[in-house]
Backbone as CSV, one residue per row, in Angstrom:
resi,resn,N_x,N_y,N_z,CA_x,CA_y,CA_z,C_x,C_y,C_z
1,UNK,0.610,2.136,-8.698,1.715,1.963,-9.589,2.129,3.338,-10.083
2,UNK,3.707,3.672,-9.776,4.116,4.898,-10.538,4.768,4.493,-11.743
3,UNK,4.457,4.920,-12.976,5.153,4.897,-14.080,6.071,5.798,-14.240
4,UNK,7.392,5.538,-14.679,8.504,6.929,-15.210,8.862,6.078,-16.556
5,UNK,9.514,7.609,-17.170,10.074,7.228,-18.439,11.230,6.934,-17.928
6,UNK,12.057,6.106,-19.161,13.922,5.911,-18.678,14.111,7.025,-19.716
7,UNK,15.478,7.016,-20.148,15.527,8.531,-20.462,15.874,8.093,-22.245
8,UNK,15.977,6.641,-22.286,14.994,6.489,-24.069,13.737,6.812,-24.097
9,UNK,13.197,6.697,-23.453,11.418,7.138,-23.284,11.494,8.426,-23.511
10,UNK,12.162,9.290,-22.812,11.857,10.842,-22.665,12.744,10.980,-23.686
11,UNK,13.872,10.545,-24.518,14.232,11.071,-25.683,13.022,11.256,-27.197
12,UNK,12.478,9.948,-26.800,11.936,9.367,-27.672,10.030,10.276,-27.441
13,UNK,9.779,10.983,-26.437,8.746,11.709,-26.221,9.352,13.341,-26.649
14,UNK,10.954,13.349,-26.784,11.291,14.680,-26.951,11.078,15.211,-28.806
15,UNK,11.076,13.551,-29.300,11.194,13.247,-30.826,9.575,13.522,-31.484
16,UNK,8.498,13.717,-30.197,7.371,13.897,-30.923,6.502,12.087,-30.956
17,UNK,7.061,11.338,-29.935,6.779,10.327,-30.069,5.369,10.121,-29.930
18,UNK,4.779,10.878,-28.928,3.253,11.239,-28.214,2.225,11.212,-29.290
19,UNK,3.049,12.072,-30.356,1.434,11.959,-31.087,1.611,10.461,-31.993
20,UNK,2.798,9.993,-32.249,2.416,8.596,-32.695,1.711,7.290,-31.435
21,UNK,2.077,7.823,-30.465,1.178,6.834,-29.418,-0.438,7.109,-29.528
22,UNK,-0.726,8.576,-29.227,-1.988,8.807,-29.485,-2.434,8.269,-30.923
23,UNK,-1.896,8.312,-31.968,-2.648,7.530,-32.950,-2.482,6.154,-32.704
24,UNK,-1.760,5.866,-32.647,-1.981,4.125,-31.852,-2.673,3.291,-31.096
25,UNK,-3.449,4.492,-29.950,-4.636,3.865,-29.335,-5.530,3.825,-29.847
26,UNK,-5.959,4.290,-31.058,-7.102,4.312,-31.983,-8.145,5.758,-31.681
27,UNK,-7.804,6.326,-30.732,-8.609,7.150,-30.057,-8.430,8.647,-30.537
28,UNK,-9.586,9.292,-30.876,-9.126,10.470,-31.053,-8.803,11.774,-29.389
29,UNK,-8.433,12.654,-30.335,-7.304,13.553,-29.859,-8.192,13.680,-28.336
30,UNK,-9.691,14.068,-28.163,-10.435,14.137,-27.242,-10.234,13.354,-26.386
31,UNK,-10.630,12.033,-26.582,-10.862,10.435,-25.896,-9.393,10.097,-25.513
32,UNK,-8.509,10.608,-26.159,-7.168,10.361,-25.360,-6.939,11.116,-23.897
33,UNK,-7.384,12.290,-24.521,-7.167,13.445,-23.290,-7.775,13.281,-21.901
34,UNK,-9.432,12.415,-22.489,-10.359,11.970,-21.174,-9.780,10.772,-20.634
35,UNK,-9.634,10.178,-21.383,-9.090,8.446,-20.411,-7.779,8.935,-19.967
36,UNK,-6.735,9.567,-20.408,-5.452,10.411,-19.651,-5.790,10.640,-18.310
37,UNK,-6.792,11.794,-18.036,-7.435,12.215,-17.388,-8.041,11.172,-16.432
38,UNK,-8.506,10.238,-16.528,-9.266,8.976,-15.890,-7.887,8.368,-15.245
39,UNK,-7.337,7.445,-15.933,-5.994,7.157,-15.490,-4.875,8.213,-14.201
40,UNK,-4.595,9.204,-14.511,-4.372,10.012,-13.482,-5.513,9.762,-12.128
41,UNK,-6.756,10.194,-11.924,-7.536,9.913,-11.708,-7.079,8.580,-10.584
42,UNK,-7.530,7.677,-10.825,-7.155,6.027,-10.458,-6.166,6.109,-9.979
43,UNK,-4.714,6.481,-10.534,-3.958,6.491,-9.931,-3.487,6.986,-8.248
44,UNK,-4.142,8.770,-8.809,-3.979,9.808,-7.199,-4.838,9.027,-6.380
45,UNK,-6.022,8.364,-6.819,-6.788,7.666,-5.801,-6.306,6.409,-4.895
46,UNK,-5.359,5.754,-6.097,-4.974,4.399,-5.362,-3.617,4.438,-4.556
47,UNK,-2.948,6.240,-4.608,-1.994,6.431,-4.179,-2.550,6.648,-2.554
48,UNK,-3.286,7.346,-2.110,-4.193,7.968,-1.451,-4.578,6.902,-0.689
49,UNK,-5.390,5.940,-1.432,-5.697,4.500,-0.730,-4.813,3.815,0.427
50,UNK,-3.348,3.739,-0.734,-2.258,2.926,0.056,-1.830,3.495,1.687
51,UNK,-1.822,4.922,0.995,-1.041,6.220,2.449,-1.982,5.679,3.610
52,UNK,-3.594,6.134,3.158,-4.127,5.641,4.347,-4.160,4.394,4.711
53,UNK,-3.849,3.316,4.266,-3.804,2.326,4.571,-2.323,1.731,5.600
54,UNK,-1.420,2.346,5.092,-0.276,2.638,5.795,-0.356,3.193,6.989
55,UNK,-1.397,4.684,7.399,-1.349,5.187,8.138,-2.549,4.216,9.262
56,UNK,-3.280,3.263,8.827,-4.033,2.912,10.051,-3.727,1.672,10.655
57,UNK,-1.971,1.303,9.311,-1.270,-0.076,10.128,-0.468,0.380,11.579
């Protein structure tokens, strides 16, 4: 799954929205940064997954 912002999203990330999300997950500033990090993660992997999977149809 690729996520994009629409461009209320990216106004609304231009407004400083980020750090009210990060307080919203309950998580501090660290634990946001690692599960960020994790998530990316999962993602490049399951992107990776699909390609090869594509490539051995």
């Amino acid at each position: 799954m690729i996520v994009t912002l629409t461009p209320a999203g990216r106004a609304l990330r231009e407004k400083g929205a980020q750090r009210t999300l990060v307080a919203a997950t309950g998580l501090d500033r660290d634990e946001f940064t690692t599960t960020q990090r994790a998530m990316v993660k999962v993602r490049d992997n399951l992107l990776k997954h699909v390609k090869a999977e594509e490539g051995a149809a």
